[in-house]
C-alpha positions in Angstrom: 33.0 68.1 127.6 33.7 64.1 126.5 36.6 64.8 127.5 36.2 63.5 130.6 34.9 60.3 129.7 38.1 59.4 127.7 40.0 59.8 130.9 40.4 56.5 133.0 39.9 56.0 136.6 41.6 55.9 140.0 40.1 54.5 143.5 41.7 56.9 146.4 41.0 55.8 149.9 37.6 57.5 151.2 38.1 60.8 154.0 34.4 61.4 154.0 32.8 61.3 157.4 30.6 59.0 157.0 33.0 56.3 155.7 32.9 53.5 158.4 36.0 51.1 156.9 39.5 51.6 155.9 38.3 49.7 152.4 35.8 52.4 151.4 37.1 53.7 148.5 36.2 57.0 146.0 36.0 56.5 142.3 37.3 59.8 140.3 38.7 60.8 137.0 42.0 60.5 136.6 42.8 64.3 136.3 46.3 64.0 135.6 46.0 61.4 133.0 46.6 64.1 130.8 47.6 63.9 126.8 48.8 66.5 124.0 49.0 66.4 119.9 52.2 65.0 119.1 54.9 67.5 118.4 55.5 65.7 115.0 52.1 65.5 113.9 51.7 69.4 114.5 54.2 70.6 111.4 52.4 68.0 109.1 50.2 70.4 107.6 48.4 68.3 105.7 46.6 66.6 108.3 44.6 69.9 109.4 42.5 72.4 107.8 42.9 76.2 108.4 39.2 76.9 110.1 38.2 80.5 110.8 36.0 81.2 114.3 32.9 83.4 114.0 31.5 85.5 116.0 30.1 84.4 119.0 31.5 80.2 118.0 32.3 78.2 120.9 34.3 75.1 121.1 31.3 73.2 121.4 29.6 74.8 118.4 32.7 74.2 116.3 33.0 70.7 117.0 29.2 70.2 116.0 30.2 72.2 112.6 33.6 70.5 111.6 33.0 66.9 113.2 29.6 66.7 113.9 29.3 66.5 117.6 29.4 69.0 119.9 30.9 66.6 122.2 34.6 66.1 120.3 35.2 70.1 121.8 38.2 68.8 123.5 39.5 67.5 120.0 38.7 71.3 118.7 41.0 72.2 121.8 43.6 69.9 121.3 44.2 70.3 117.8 44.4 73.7 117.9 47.2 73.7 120.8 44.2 75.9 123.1 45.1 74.8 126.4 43.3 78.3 128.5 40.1 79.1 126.7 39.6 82.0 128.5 42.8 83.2 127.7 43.2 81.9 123.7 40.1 81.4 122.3 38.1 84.5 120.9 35.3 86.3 122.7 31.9 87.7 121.1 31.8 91.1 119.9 29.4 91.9 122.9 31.7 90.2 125.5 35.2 92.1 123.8 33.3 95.2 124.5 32.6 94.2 127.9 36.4 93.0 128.2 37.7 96.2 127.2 35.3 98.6 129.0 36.4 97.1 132.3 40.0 97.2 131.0 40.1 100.8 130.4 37.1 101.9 131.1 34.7 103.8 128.5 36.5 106.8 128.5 39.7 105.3 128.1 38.4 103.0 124.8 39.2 105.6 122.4 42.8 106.9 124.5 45.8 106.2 122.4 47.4 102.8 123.0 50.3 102.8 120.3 51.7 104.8 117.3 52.6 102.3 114.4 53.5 103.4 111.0 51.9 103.0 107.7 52.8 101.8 104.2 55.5 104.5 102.5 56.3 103.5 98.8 58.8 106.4 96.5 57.4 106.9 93.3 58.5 104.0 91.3 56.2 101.8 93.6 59.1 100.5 95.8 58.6 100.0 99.6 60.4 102.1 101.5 58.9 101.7 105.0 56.0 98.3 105.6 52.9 99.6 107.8 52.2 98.4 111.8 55.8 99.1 112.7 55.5 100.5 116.6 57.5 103.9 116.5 57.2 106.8 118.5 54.4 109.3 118.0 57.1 112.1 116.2 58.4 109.0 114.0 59.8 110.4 110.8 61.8 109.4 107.8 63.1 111.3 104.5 60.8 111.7 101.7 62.1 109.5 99.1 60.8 111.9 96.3 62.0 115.1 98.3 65.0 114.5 100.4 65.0 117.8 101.8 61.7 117.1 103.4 60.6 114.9 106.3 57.7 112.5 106.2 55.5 111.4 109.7 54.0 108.1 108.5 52.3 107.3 111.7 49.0 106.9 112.2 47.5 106.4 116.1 45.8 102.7 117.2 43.3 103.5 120.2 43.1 100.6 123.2 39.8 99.5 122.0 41.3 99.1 118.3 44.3 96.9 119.7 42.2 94.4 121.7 40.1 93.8 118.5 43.3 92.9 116.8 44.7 90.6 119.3 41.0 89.1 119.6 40.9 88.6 115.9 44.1 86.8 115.9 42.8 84.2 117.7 40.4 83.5 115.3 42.4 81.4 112.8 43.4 78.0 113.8 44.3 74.8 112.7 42.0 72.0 112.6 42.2 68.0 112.5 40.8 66.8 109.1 37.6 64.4 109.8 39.7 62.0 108.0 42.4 61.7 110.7 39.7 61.7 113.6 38.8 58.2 114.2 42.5 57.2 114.4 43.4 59.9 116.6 41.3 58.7 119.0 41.6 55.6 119.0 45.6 56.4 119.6 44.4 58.7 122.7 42.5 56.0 124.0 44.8 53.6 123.5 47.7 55.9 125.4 45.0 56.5 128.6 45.1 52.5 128.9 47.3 52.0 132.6 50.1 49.5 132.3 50.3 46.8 134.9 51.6 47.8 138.0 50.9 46.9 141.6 47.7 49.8 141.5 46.6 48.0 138.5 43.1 47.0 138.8 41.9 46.9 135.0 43.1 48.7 131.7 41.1 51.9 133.2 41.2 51.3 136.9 44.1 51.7 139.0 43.9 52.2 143.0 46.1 54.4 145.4 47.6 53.3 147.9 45.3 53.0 151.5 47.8 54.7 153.9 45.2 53.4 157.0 46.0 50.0 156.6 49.8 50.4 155.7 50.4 52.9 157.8 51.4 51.8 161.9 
């Protein structure tokens, strides 16, 4: 991920065995350095484009699509507010399968998750009752056309049918228009630049403190 790259740097004081001075020093990646979208920019819809995931797409894959490098996945992360892949971005059909076999195993796939309604209009074509409300299996209203009689608009949604509908609703997400890229990050890199302080070493460099020489 060039994620990483963008992130500046911090010297800690060296605990490997072999380190034979109190000056040996480790250079890392600042790891907490961390940055987020602004709030603002997010409800300006006009800087992203809505961007549907395929099948099978990875972060990776979408950044070569949309930006042309594979390498601006973190941007495709960012953007889109994803901050646990594993949790918020889609899986393949094969690896939903896989996902929900383990979950509930096979013979539970097709066992009843939920009971949700569907669509009930009276004859003059007005809604009476939307579909995919959650009710109880023995859910019933009054006929609008025959009030003496009941209707039970409610059809069953298996467990394997549910985690395809929360997996495809991770598929739409909001993208960064190519336009805005270049200045975006040249904002983030400009934010990951350290101010002067007494760890400042350079604009990406900052050392911690070396507890063996200022401790007794």
């Amino acid at each position: 991920m060039g994620y990483f790259r963008e992130l500046p740097e911090v010297e800690y004081q060296s605990f490997l065995s072999d380190s034979n001075s109190s000056q040996n020093y480790l250079t890392v990646k600042n790891l907490f350095r961390r940055n987020k979208l602004r709030d603002d920019l997010q409800n300006i819809f006009t800087l992203f484009d809505k961007y549907e995931i395929v099948n099978g797409a990875r972060p990776d894959t979408v950044a070569e699509e949309f930006y042309g490098s594979s390498e601006l996945d973190w941007v495709v992360l960012m953007t889109a507010n994803i901050t646990r892949v594993r949790d918020q971005w889609p899986l393949s059909n094969r690896d939903l399968y896989k996902y929900a076999e383990n979950k509930y195993g096979i013979a539970g796939l097709t066992s009843v998750h939920h009971y949700e309604t569907t669509e009930v209009k009276d004859s003059q074509g007005r809604l009476i009752l939307p579909a995919g409300k959650v009710v109880d299996e023995n859910f019933s209203i009054p006929n609008p056309d025959n009030v003496k009689t009941d209707l039970n608009p409610v059809v069953n949604v298996n467990n394997y049918e549910y985690e395809v509908r929360e997996n495809d609703k991770k598929s739409s997400i909001f993208l960064l228009k190519p336009g805005y890229l270049q200045q975006f990050l040249n904002d983030m890199r400009e934010i990951m630049i350290y101010g002067r302080s007494s760890e400042y070493i350079n604009d990406n460099l900052i050392r911690t403190e070396n507890t063996r020489v200022t401790n007794p």
